[in-house]
C-alpha positions in Angstrom: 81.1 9.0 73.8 83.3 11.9 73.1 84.5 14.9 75.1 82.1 17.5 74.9 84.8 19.9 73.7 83.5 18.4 70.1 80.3 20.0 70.8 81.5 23.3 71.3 84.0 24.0 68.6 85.2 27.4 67.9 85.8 28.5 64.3 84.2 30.5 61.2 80.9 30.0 60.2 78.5 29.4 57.9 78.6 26.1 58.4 80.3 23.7 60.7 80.0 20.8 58.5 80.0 22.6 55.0 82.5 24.7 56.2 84.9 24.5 59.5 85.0 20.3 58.6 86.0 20.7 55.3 88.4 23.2 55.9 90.0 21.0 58.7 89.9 18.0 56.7 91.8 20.1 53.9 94.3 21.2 56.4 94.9 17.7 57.5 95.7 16.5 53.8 98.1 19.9 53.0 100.0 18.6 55.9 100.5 15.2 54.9 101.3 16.1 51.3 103.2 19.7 51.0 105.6 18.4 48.4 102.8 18.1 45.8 102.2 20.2 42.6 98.9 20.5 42.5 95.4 19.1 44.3 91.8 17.8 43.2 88.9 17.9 45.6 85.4 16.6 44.6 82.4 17.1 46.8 79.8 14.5 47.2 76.0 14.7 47.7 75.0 17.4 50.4 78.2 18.9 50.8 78.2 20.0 47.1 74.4 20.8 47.1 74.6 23.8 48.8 78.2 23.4 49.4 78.5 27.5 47.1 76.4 28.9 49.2 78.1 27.7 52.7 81.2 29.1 51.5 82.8 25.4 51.1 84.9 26.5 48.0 86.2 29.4 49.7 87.6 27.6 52.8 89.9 24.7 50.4 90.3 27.3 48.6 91.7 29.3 51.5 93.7 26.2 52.9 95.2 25.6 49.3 96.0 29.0 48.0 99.4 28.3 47.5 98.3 25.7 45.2 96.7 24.9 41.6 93.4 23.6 42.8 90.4 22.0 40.7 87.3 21.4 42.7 84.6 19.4 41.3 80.9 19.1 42.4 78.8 15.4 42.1 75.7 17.0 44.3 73.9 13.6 43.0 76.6 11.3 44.4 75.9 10.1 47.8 78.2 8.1 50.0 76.2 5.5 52.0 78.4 6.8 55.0 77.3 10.1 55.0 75.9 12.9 52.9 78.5 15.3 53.6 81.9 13.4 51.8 84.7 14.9 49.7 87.6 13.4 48.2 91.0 15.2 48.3 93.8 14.2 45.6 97.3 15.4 45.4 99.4 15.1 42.3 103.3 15.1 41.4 105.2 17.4 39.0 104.4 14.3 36.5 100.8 14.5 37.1 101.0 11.5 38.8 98.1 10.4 41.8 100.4 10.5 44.9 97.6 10.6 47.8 93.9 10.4 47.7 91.9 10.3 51.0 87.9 10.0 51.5 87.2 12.3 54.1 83.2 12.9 56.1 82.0 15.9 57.9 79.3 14.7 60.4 78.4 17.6 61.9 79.7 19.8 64.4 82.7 20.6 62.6 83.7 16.4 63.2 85.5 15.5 60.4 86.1 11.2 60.2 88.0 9.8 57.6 87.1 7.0 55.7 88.1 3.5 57.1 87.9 5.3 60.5 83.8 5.5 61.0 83.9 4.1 64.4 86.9 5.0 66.1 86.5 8.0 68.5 88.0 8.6 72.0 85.4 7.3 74.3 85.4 9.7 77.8 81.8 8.6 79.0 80.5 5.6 79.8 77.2 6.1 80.3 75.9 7.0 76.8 72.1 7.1 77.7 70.4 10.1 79.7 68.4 7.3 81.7 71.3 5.9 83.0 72.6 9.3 83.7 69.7 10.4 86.0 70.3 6.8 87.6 73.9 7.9 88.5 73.0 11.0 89.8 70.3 9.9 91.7 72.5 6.7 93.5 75.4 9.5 94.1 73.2 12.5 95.2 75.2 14.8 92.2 74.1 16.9 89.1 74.2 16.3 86.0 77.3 18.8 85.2 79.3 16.7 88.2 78.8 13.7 86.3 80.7 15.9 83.0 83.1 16.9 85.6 83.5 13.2 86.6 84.3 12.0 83.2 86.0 15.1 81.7 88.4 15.9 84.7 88.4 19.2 86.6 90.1 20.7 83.9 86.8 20.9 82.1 86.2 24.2 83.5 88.6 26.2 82.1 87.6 25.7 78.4 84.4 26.1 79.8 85.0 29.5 80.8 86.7 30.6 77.3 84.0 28.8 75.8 81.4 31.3 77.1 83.5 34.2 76.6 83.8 33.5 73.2 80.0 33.3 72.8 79.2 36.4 74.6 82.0 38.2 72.2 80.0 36.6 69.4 76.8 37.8 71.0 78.4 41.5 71.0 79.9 41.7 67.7 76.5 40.7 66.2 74.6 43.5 68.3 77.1 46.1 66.8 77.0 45.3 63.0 74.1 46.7 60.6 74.0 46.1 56.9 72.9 43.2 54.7 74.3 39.8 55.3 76.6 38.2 52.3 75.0 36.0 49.2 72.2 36.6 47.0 69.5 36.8 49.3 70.6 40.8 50.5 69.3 39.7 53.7 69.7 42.6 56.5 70.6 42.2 59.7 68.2 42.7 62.5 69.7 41.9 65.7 70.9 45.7 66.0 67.4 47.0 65.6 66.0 44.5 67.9 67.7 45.6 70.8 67.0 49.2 70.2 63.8 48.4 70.1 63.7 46.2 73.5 65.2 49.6 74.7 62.4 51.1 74.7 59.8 48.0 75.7 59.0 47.4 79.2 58.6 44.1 81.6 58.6 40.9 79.9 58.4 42.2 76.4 61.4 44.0 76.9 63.4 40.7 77.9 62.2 38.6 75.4 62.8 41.0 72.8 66.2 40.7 74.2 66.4 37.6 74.0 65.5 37.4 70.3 68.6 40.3 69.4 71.1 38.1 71.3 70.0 34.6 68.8 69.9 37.1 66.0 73.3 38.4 66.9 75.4 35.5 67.4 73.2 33.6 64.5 74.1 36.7 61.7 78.2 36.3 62.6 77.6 32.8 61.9 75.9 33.6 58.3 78.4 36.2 57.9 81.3 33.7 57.9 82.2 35.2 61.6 83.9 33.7 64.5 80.8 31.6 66.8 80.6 28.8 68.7 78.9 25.6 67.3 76.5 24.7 70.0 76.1 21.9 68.6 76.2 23.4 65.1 76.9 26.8 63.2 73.6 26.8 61.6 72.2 26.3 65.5 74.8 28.4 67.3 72.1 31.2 68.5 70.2 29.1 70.8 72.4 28.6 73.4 74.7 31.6 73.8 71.5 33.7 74.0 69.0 31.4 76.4 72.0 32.3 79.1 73.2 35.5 78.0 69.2 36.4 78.8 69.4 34.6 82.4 72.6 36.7 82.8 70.8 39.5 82.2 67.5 38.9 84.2 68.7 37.0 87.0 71.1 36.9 89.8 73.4 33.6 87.9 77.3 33.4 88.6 79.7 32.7 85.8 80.5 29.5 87.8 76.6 28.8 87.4 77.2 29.3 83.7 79.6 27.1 83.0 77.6 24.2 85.2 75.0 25.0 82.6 77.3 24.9 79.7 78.2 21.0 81.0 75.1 20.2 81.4 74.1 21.2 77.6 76.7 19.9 76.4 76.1 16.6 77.4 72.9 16.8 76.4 74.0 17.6 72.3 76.8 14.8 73.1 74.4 12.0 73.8 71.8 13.2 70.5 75.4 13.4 69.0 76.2 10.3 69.5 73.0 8.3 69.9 71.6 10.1 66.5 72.9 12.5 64.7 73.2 16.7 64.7 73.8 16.8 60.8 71.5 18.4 59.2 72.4 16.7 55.8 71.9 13.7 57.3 68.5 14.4 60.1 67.7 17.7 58.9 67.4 20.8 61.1 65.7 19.0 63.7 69.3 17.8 64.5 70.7 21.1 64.6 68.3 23.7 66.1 66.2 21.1 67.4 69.2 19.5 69.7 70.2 23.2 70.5 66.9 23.9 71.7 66.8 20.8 74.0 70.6 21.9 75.5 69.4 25.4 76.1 66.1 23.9 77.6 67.9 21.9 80.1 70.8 24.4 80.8 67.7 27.2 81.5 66.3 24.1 83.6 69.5 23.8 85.6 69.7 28.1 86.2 66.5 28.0 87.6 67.4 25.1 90.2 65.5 22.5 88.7 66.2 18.3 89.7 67.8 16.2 87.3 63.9 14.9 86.4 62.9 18.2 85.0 66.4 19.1 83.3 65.5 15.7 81.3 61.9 16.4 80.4 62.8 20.2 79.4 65.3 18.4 77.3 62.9 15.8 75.9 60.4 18.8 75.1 63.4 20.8 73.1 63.8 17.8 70.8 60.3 16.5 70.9 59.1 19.6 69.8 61.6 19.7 66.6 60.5 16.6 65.1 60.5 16.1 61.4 61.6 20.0 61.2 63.6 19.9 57.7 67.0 21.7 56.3 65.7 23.5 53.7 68.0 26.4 53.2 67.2 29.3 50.6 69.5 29.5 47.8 72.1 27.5 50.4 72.9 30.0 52.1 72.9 29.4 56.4 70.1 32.3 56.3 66.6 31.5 55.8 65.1 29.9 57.3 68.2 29.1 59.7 68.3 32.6 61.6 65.2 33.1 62.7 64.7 29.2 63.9 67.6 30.1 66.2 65.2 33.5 67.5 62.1 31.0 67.9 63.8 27.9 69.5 65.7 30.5 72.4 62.0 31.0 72.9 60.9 27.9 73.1 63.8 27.3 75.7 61.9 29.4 78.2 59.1 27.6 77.8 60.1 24.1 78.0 61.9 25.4 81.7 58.5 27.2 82.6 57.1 23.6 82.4 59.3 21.4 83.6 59.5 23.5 86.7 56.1 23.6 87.1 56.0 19.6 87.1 57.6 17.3 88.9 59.8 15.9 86.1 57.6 12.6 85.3 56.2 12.0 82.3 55.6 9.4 79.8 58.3 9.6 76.8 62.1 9.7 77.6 64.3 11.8 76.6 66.3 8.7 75.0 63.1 7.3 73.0 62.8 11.0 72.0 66.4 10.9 70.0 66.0 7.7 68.7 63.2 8.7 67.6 64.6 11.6 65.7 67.2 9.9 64.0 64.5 7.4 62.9 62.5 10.0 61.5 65.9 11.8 60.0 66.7 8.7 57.9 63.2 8.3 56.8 63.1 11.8 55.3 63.2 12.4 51.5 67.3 13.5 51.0 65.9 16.9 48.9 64.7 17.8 52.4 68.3 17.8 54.2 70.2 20.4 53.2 70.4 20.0 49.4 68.1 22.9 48.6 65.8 21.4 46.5 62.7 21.2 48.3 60.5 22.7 51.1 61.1 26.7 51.8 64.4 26.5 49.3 62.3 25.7 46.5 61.6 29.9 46.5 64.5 32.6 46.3 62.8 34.6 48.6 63.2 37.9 47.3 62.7 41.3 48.8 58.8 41.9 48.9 57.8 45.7 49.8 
């Protein structure tokens, strides 16, 4: 199992697999072939689906703007890999084929090339949270000293710039106003949701909070801003705000935060890893429904809970997700995307309000819970995985007054 460093990647949204993987796989082939005259890229199956309206053009297009560039879209050709796969080609003066490559962007911004499926730097050994909680129970340690363990102490300091980066995202969103990009003229509401919490009292107040820090980082993300994909961009809301609230409410340390940030992250590593956070390949409920489990079980961890309850708020975040589809309007990383982000930060709170109140046990594990997702992923109709042609994409949702 990977470092979770892959889980929180920092880049340009939309989309971290329609956008920040393709870009970096186009990067990767510039660099490997800068004497060429000219390039081809053709996008397969999800990625070209809604590939226009996550800005995939306009990343390669970025990457190869020195260069004649033909991109070509086969949204009905699927790759029995992975939805999301595109084919770069470079050419010679002569026209002639010099390099192709058959590149895959799973998710998180991952990009794996083709002949390379299973071939990652393995940093854990223990890739099931059972055997985690049995670690940490022998050994008497948390769950963010067995990251620390396997990651090195060195851990801390990205870390640290990891969560400054999300609470920059968190303040650039608060401070823009105006419609978001695309078709849709969607406006931005995380603004006017924290003036409005202003003037709230007690719990409302917070909450409402909490809803204008996931609509903040969430409306960068759709606005092609800088975030931080926790474990996605089309998820990256849940997280950033669940502790930017307990920041806010309670008496938490920065060092606190960034035991938290382990501890989610290694939480979206093992769904990562045991499943799948692609939401062209699961749909959402591998994306907002693994965020809302990392946020569940880093709230957990803030509010002192064992390693038991941290599991079960976890096994609720997911549990709770299941069979939620990627159906995104018009392709654009908008609706229903943002406000799922708002909804599962709420849901967060919850899931640590009960597992506290417990005492961790209960009947389905976290494990059979992602297993259990991915099974129910791969059983799901493909026009309901982020190829916008089904479910709430089937209407433009247009301005009603």
């Amino acid at each position: 199992m990977e470092s979770i460093r892959e889980i929180y990647r920092y880049g340009q949204g939309p989309s971290s697999s329609h956008t920040m993987g393709p870009r970096i796989a186009a990067d990767k082939f510039l660099s490997e072939n800068k004497k060429a005259a000219r390039f081809k890229c053709t996008l397969f199956g999800s990625l070209a689906a809604t590939g226009k309206g996550h800005l995939t053009d306009f990343a390669i297009d970025e990457v190869f703007k020195d260069y004649p560039l033909e991109i070509i879209w086969q949204p009905d050709v699927f790759h029995p890999f992975h939805p999301n796969a595109l084919k770069l080609e470079a050419y010679s003066d002569s026209d002639e084929l010099i390099n192709e490559k058959i590149s895959f962007s799973v998710g998180g911004g991952k990009v794996v090339e083709e002949g390379e499926e299973n071939q990652s730097e393995s940093i854990y050994q223990l890739t099931k949270l059972d055997d985690i909680l049995d670690w940490c129970h022998k050994n008497g340690k948390q769950i963010w000293e067995y990251v620390e363990e396997a990651e090195g102490p060195e851990i801390w300091d990205f870390l640290e710039d990891t969560w400054k980066k999300m609470d920059r995202s968190i303040k650039r969103g608060l401070s823009k106003e105006g419609a978001l990009p695309g078709e849709l003229m969607l406006p931005r509401k995380a603004a006017s949701f924290r003036l409005k919490a202003e003037n709230f009292s007690g719990p409302f107040k917070k909450r409402s909070k909490l809803f204008a820090y996931a609509l903040a980082v969430s409306e960068e993300n759709a606005s092609g801003g800088l975030i931080v994909t926790a474990p996605t961009c089309g998820a990256c809301g849940v997280v950033p705000a669940v502790i930017k609230y307990y920041k806010k409410v309670y008496r938490i340390t920065l060092k606190q935060i960034y035991q938290a940030l382990a501890t989610a992250g290694l939480i979206g590593n093992l769904v990562k890893f045991n499943a799948s956070i692609s939401g062209a390949e699961v749909g959402c409920q591998g994306e907002v429904g693994t965020a809302c489990a990392m946020a569940s079980a880093a709230a957990t961890q803030l509010m002192g809970g064992t390693v038991n309850q941290i599991e079960y708020a976890a096994e609720m975040g997911l549990e709770h997700h299941l069979g939620l589809t990627c159906d995104p309007v018009a392709g654009l990383v908008q609706i229903p995307c943002i406000e799922r982000n708002a909804m599962a930060a709420e849901r967060s709170l919850a899931h640590n309000t009960y597992a506290l109140m417990s005492d961790g046990r209960h009947r389905i594990s976290f494990d059979e819970v992602v297993e259990t997702m991915y099974q129910t992923g791969k059983d799901l109709n493909s026009s309901y995985k982020e190829t916008s042609q089904a479910g709430l994409a089937r209407f433009r949702a247009l301005p009603k007054y």
